[in-house]
TILO-242811 format. One record per residue (C-alpha): x, z, y. Coordinates in steps of 0.1 Angstrom, whole numbers, plus 5000, padded with zeros to 4 digits. Example, Ala and Ser with C-alpha at 12.3 -4.5 7.8 and 13.67 -1.06 7.14 Angstrom:
<recs>
512350784955
513750714989
</recs>
This chain:
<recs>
423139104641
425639204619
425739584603
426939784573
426440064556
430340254552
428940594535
425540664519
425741094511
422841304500
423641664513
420841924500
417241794514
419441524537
420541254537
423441124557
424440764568
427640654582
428240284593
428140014621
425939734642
427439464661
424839234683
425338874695
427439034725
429039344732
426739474755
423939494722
422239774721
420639874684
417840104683
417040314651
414540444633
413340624600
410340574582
408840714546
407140524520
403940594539
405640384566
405540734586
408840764611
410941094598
412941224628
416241224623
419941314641
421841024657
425341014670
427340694679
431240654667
433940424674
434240144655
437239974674
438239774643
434139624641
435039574681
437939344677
437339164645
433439024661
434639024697
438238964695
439139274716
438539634716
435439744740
434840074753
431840094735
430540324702
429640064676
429140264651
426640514638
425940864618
422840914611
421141204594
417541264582
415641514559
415441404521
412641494493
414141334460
412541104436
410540944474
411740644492
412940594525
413840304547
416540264581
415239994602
417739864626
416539664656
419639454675
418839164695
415639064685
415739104650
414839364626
416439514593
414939734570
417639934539
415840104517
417340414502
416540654475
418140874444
418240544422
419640354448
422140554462
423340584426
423940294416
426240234453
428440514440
429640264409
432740164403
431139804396
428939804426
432039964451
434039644438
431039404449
431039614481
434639554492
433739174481
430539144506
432739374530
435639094527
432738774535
431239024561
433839064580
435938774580
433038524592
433138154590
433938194627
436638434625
438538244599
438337924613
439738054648
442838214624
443637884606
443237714637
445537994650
447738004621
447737694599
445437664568
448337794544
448338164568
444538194563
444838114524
447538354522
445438624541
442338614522
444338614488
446138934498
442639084508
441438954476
444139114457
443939464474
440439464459
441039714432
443639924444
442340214452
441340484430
438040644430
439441004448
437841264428
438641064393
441441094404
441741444412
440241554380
443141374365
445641594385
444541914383
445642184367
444342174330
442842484307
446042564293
447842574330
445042774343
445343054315
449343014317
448943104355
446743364347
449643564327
452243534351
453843814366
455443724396
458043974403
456844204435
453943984435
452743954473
449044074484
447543784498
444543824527
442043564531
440443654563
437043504570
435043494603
431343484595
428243384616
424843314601
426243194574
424143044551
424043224519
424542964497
427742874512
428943204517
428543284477
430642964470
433443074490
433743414477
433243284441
435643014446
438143334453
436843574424
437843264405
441743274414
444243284386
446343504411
444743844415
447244004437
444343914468
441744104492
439343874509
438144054547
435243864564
434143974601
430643924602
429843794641
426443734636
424143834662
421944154657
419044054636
420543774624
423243874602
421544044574
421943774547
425943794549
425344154547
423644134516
425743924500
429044074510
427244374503
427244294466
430644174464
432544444476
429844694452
431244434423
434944404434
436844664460
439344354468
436144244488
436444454520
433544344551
432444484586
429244384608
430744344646
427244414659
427344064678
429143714681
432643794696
433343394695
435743194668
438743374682
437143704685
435343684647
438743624632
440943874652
438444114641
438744024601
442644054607
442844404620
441044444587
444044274566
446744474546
448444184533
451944074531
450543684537
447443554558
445843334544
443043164573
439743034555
436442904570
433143114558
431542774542
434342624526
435742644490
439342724472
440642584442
440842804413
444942754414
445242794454
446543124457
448243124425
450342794444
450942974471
452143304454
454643014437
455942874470
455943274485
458643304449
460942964454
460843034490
461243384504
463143274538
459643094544
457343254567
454742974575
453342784543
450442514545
448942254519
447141924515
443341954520
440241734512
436641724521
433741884500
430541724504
427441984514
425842014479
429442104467
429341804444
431841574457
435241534471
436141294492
438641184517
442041394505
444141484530
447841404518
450541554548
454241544552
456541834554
456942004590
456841754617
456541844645
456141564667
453241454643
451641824652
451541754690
449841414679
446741614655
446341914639
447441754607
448342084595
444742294594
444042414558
445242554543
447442754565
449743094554
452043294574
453643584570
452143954582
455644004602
455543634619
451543714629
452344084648
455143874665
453043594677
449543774679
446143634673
443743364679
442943374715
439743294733
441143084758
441542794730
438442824718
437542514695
441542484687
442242844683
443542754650
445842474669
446842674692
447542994668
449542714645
451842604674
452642944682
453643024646
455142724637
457442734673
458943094660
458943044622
462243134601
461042874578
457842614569
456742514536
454742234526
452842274495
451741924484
448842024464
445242014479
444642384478
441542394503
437842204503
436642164534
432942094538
431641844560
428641884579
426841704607
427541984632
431141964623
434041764651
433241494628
430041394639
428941604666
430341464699
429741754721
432341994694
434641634699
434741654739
434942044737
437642064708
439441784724
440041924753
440942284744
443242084721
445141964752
445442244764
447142394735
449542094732
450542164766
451042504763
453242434736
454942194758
455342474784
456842724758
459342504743
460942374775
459442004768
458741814801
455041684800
453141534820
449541504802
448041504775
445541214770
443041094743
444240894719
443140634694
439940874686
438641254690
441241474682
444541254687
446441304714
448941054733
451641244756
452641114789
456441294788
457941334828
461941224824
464341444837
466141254855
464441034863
466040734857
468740744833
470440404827
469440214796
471439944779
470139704761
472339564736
470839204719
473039034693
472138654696
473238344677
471438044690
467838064692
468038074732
464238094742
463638334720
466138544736
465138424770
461438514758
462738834749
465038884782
462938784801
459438974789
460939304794
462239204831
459239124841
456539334827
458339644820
457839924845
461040064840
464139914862
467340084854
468339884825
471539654817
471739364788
474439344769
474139024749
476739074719
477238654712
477638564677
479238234665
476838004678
477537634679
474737484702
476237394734
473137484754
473837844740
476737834762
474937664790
471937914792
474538234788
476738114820
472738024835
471138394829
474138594840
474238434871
470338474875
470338844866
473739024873
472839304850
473039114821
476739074801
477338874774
480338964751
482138774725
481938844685
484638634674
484738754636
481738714605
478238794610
478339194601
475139354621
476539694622
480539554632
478639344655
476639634675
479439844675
480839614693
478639544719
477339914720
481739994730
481039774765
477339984776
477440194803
474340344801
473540724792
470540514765
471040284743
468340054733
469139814702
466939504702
466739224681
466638894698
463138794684
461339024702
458538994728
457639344750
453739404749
453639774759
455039794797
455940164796
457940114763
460840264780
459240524792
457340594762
460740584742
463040774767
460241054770
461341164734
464741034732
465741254764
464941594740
468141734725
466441804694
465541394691
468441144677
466740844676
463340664683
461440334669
459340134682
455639994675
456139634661
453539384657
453939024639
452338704662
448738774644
448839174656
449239314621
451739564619
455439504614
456639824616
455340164623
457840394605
460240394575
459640604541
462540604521
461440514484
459240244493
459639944470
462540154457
464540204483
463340244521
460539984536
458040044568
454640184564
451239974573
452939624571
450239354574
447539604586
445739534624
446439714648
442839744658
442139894619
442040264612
444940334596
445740664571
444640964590
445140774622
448840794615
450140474626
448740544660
450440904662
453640964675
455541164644
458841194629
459940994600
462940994579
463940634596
462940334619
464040014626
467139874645
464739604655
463839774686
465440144685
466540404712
469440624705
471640844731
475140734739
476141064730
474841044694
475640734685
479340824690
478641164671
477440934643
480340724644
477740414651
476640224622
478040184590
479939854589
480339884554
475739744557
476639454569
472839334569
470339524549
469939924557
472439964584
469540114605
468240364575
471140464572
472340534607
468840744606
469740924577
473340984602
470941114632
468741344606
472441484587
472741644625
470141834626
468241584643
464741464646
463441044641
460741004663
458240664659
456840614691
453340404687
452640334724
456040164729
455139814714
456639494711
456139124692
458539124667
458438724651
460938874620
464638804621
464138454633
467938444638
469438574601
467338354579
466438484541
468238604518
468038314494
471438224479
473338404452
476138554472
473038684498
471238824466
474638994455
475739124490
472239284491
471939464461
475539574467
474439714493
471639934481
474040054463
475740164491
473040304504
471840514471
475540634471
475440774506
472040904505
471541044469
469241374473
466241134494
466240894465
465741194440
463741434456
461741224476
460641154512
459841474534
458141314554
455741104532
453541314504
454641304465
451041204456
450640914476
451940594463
455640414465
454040074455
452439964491
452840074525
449240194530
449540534517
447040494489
446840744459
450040744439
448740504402
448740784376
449640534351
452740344365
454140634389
453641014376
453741294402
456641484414
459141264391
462341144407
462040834432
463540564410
465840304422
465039944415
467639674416
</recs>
């Protein structure tokens, strides 16, 4: 039996357990139980997760199975407690109390974690099967890079006491004026609300250093049972008349409770807020800001985290891109906290019932779809509280939520003209994968492969897609590029008389990769073109389908690819412009089987670029864009053909369930003399030339406050890169 312990959080008189078991087999079964220092059991909640990275480290595939745990039981402090954890056999017994639990929450003791999580997880058994796999020098190389990742990340709320606003900012926001300052309604639905809660949230708002505000709960409690958010709001409207209230005599439901506090708004702005969560003391006065720089705006949201239940803690900061819309249809990445203006919300209407446990997805697609303008605010300006009967660990609010969020994806689908199919669970609760329908049907795809040599890796890479891709109507257009082998020759006269739908034309000039698929893109026939390097192995059999579903929308210029090196770590899943100074692709090195930020390597979501490596573009738009820049001859060609595609008024779209092998420019070899070195840094300049205002300002589609240093979008270092300054260019 293996197991760990990922989360230990005392919440009031609970306590609250998140982690996972693995057994001999897959088919293990754990059992749990609770007992006091009295060796008494102490009932507690218990409600299995997916643990698909636990699944395929031990088992060396991802099972259908829940392998981890959250687990929550009642807490007296200053007593002990023990989990025992029965798996095959054999028994484990963690003790936990105050002491304990305090002395896991060190920085010391979270470094000796990560080490014991490192030895944990990568078993005697699991590294010898990868140097077996991948040579000794591979597995030394792994477990340094683990070993080096070890302190990396910041400790979240040191860091966000680092980055707030200080005193002085506080008091300076205090005594502006904004010019016809906009009154801002926070509508809150209540029901049974604890009191405690209920007081933080309204004293989190009395707080604001913007004043211009009215706060309007509708108070849905049941008859009898609403009494205490009576008395308190009671006492906050007798104290302040911005507090205005109402009892609705009885529970109208989620959609019902909040139309109800709306009627009661007078606002210019709506501002949504959940009766148990908490505001920032500088939230509205941020918002008021972005309302100011921003008037053509109608729709403003901002980066969120999680507030513990005894208010003491944040944790897990939410840290979103600018609009994206394709990201919106993958998760409500959006949530808190969410603005829009009084004109937009009579257009649009309210929350409606039928969504119930996505009303707020649904009401944001429906604002966001007729919008004159979004803003993202990158500033967490909401703490949302996590509790066990929260979608995060209640399964029942998972299924429920899930599916209502379906439903409002498709409905969105339905009112923007967007040709779906389904939509389908994805990685976990609450991400969604769409199954597009293509209209037509069947639109002809080229393929277009330069190649130099290296035949079975481009017969591996012909030949994979012909035979397990489900889609059919597809040329190859095989762009040959000065090779010298004669068997290059031989296997080119061999394939096209094998497959008649594969050409091979002749580059007779230097290796230039944009000059080079220009030139092979002029002989395509197809409606699609697909751009594929020649070291690349299909894994995904409805990658066409899966890229042609977005490519086919007219708002959509071009779409990448999932990528995965030999091992299954990521290759590409996206580009942000500013990584390592000037553009690189996100998660590189991390599993596919491993959680990754906010799920987002497994979403489908605009980014600013993707890779040529395996990229769909229309015919159509690749001759609007005038193809790629030969100027690139070899690094950034595909950036900045992107960069073309967004200058159109068109949407990048990375497309996760389209996957391939990619074994890494097999064909080009490194950039390892002097005239390679110069030719490359020559042409970042290029690039930076051409694309000045990204450089600066920054990435839309990635977040200011998360880091330019590594691809896993951890915090941005405080000492080495300060927030909102200028992305710099390094040479």
């Amino acid at each position: 039996m293996k197991y760990k312990i990922d989360v230990v959080r005392i919440r009031e008189n609970s306590i609250t357990l998140n982690g996972w078991v693995v057994g001999r087999t897959p088919q293990s079964k754990p059992a749990f139980k609770v007992i006091d220092a009295k060796r008494q059991p102490v009932k507690f909640r218990y409600v299995s997760t997916r643990r698909d990275d636990v699944s395929q480290i031990y088992y060396k595939k991802v099972y259908d199975r829940d392998f981890g745990f959250d687990i929550q039981f009642p807490y007296d402090r200053g007593k002990d407690y023990w989990l025992l954890i029965r798996c095959d056999n054999k028994v484990t017994r963690i003790k936990f109390n105050e002491k304990l639990i305090g002395k896991r929450a060190s920085v010391a003791h979270r470094r000796l974690e990560k080490i014991r999580d490192l030895m944990n997880m990568e078993t005697v058994r699991v590294a010898w099967e990868f140097g077996r796999k991948h040579g000794l020098k591979a597995l030394v190389l792994k477990s340094r890079h683990k070993l080096q990742g070890l302190d990396n990340d910041y400790d979240y709320g040191e860091w966000y006491n680092l980055t707030k606003p200080s005193p002085q900012e506080l008091e300076a926001q205090k005594k502006t004026a904004f010019p016809g300052a906009p009154l801002l309604s926070v509508v809150i639905p209540a029901y049974k609300t604890p009191e405690r809660y209920l007081r933080e949230m309204l004293d989190s708002i009395l707080a604001q250093t913007y004043s211009h505000w009215e706060v309007c709960v509708a108070n849905g409690s049941p008859k009898g049972e609403g009494r205490t958010v009576e008395k308190v709001m009671k006492q906050y409207a007798d104290r302040d008349t911005r507090f205005r209230w109402k009892n609705l005599g009885d529970n109208l439901g989620i959609s019902g409770n909040t139309n109800a506090a709306l009627e009661m708004a007078s606002g210019d702005y709506i501002i949504l807020a959940d009766h148990d969560d908490t505001l920032p003391e500088h939230a509205l006065y941020e918002i008021a800001a972005a309302i100011q720089a921003h008037p053509e705006c109608d729709v403003f949201y901002s980066d969120e985290d999680k507030l513990d239940m005894d208010g003491g803690a944040l944790f897990d900061p939410h840290f979103k891109p600018d609009f994206n819309p394709d990201l919106l249809t993958s998760v409500n990445y959006i949530c808190h906290l969410f603005v829009v203006k009084r004109q937009l919300l009579d257009k649009v209407g309210g929350f409606r019932h039928t969504f119930d446990g996505a009303q707020d997805y649904d009401f944001i697609f429906r604002c966001t779809e007729q919008a004159a303008g979004i803003y993202h605010i990158p500033r967490v300006l909401y703490h949302w509280r996590c509790h066990q009967d929260s979608t995060a660990s209640n399964p029942e609010s998972k299924l429920y939520a899930f599916e209502a969020g379906a439903r409002a994806i498709m409905a969105h689908y339905e009112r923007c003209g967007i040709p779906a199919e389904k939509v389908e669970k994805g990685v976990d609760y609450g991400i969604y994968h769409t199954v597009f329908r293509l209209e037509p049907a069947d639109p002809l795809v080229s393929v277009i492969i330069p190649n130099k040599d290296h035949v079975k890796d481009l017969d591996l890479c012909i030949r994979s897609i012909l035979e397990r891709a489900t889609y059919r109507n597809l040329e190859f257009v095989v762009i040959e590029n000065n090779s010298t082998e004669p068997e290059t020759f031989a296997y080119y006269k061999r394939i096209q008389k094998e497959f008649p739908r594969i050409r091979v034309v002749t580059w007779e000039r230097e290796f230039n990769y944009s000059a080079i698929n220009n030139f092979g893109a002029g002989y395509a026939k197809g409606e699609y073109l697909l751009f594929l390097n020649n070291d690349t192995e299909i894994i995904a059999k409805g990658l066409f389908e899966e890229m042609l579903g977005f490519c086919q929308r007219p708002d959509v210029g071009a779409v990448g690819a999932r990528l995965l090196y030999q091992d299954d770590t990521i290759q590409h899943a996206g580009v942000v412009v500013g990584f390592g100074g000037i553009a690189g692709h996100t998660f590189i090195g991390l599993h596919e089987a491993e959680n990754s930020y906010f799920h987002r390597a497994m979403c489908a979501q605009d980014y600013s670029a993707v890779t040529a490596a395996c990229m769909m573009t229309r015919a159509s738009v690749f001759a609007q864009c005038g193809g790629f820049t030969q100027e690139l001859a070899v690094a950034f060609n595909d950036i900045d053909y992107c960069m073309k595609v967004r200058s159109l008024g068109k949407l990048v779209v990375y497309a996760p369930y389209a996957t391939m092998y990619h074994y890494e420019s097999k064909s080009r070899g490194l950039e390892d003399t002097p005239e390679k070195v110069a030719r490359f840094n020559r042409e970042i300049g290029i690039f930076a030339r051409r694309w000045p205002d990204i450089l600066k300002q920054g990435d839309p589609y990635y977040n200011p406050n998360l880091t330019l240093r590594k691809s896993n979008f951890a915090l941005r270092d405080l000492l080495k890169e300060k927030i909102g300054e200028p992305y710099k260019l390094e040479i």
